[in-house]
C-alpha positions in Angstrom: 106.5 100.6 123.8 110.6 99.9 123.2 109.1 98.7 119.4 107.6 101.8 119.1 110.4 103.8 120.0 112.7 101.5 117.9 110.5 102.5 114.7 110.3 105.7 115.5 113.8 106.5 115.6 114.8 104.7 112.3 111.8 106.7 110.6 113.5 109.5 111.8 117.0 108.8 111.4 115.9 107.6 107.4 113.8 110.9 107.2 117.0 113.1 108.4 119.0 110.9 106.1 117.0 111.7 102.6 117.0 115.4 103.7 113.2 115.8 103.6 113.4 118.0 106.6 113.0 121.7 105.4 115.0 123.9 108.1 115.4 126.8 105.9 113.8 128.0 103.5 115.5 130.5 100.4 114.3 132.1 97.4 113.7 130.2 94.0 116.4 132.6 92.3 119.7 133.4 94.1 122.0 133.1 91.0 125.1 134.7 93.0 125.0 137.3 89.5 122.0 138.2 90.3 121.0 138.8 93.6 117.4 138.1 94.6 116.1 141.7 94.7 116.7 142.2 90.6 113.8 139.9 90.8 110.1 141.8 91.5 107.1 140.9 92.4 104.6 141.5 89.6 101.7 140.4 90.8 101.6 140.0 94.3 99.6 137.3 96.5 95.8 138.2 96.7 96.4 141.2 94.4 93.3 141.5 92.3 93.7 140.7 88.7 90.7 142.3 86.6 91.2 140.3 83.4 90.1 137.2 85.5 88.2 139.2 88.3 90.2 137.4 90.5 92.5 137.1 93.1 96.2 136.0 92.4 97.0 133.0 94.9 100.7 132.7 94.1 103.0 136.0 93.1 104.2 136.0 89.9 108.0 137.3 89.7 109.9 138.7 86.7 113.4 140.3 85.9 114.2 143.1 83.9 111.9 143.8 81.1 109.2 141.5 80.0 111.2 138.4 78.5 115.3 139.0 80.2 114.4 136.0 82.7 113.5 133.8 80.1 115.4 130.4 80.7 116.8 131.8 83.6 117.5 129.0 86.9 114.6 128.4 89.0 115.7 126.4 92.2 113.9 124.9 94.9 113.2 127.0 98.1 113.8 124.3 100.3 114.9 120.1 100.8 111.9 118.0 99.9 110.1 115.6 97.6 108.4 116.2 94.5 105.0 115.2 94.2 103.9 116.8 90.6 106.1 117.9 87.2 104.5 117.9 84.0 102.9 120.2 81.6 99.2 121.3 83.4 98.1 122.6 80.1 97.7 126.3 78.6 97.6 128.5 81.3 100.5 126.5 83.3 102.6 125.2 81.0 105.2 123.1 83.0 104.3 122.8 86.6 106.6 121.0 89.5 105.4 121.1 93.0 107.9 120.3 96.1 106.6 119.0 99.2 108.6 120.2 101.9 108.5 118.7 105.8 109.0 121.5 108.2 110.5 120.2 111.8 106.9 120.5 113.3 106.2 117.7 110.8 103.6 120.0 109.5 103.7 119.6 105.3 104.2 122.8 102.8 103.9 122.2 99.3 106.1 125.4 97.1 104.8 125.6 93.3 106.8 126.8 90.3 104.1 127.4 87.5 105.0 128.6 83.8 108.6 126.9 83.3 110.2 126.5 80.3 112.2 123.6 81.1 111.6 121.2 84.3 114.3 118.9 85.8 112.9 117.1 88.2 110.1 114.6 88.2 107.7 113.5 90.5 108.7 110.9 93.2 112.6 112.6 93.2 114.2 114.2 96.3 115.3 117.6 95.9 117.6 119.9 98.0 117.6 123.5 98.5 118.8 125.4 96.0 119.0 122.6 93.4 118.0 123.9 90.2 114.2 122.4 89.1 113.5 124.1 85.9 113.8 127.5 84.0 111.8 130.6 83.9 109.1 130.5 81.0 105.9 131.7 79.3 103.8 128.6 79.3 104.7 128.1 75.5 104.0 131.3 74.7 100.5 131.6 76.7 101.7 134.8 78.4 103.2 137.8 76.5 106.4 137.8 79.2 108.3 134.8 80.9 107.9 135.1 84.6 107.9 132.5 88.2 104.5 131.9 89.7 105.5 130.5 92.8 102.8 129.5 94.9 102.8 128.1 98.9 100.7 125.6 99.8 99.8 124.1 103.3 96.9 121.7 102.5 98.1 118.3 101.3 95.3 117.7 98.8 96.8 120.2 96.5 100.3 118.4 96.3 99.1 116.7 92.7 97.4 119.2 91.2 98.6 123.2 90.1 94.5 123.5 90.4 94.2 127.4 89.5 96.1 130.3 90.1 93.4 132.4 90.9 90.5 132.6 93.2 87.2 134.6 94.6 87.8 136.3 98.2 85.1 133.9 99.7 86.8 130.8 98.1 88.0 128.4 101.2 91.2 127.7 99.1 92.8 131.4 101.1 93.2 129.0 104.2 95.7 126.6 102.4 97.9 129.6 100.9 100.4 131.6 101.9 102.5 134.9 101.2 105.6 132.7 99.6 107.8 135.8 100.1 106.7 136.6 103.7 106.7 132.6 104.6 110.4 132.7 102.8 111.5 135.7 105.0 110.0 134.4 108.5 111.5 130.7 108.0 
């Protein structure tokens, strides 16, 4: 049992040390010029997207008109590791995905979809508020640069940006969550 308690408390003491704990939580932009709310929601989580017939599992935010937050900072919402960052193809472009530790030791997983530029690669330790990558388009997929930042609880999704879209029946509603309510509440 003292063995036990021994490893336990230098897992710990090396987890608190790499700062994989997430005990707050902040929004991917908060550029000190440009507070937070001149950034809007364009298409919310589990808004319905007709062009797909759809729903949208992440929210997808932009600034100013259509292409003014292109290249613009995206940071990460919160200490953790990342898992994925490369180019997911077309409809992605550049992907990262953060896995975040909360104190409950329960994993979330944040997702930046669409980026111009990515900073980070996978198996690197990120803080909050270090910047991961720039607002893009996908190369040019979509007509206006903008974020999708998805929230994830379910681990099997940490190496894969899967799709940002889904059917109401679709299980995949259980492993999501509202990244701006989540963001607010923690």
């Amino acid at each position: 049992m003292k063995k036990l308690a021994l490893l336990l408390a230098g897992f710990l003491s090396v987890f608190f040390s790499t700062g994989a704990f997430a005990f707050q939580y902040a929004y991917a932009f908060h550029d000190p010029l440009l507070p937070s709310s001149s950034y809007r929601v364009d298409q919310d989580h589990k808004q319905y997207n007709s062009t797909y017939g759809k729903y949208h599992i992440g929210e997808d935010r932009n600034r100013g008109s259509c292409d003014d937050d292109d290249g613009d900072a995206v940071y990460s919402i919160a200490n953790g590791l990342v898992t994925y960052a490369q180019n997911a193809g077309a409809s992605w472009g550049n992907v990262v995905i953060i896995r975040h530790i909360r104190p409950d030791l329960t994993r979330v997983h944040s997702l930046y979809g669409h980026l111009k530029n990515s900073y980070v690669a996978a198996g690197q330790e990120v803080t909050i508020g270090q910047q991961i990558g720039e607002v893009g388009d996908a190369a040019g997929y979509y007509p206006c640069a903008h974020l999708h930042l998805e929230l994830r609880t379910d681990r099997t999704l940490e190496q894969s940006p899967g799709s940002g879209y889904a059917y109401w029946s679709d299980p995949i509603w259980s492993s999501h969550t509202d990244p701006s309510d989540f963001i607010a509440n923690y």
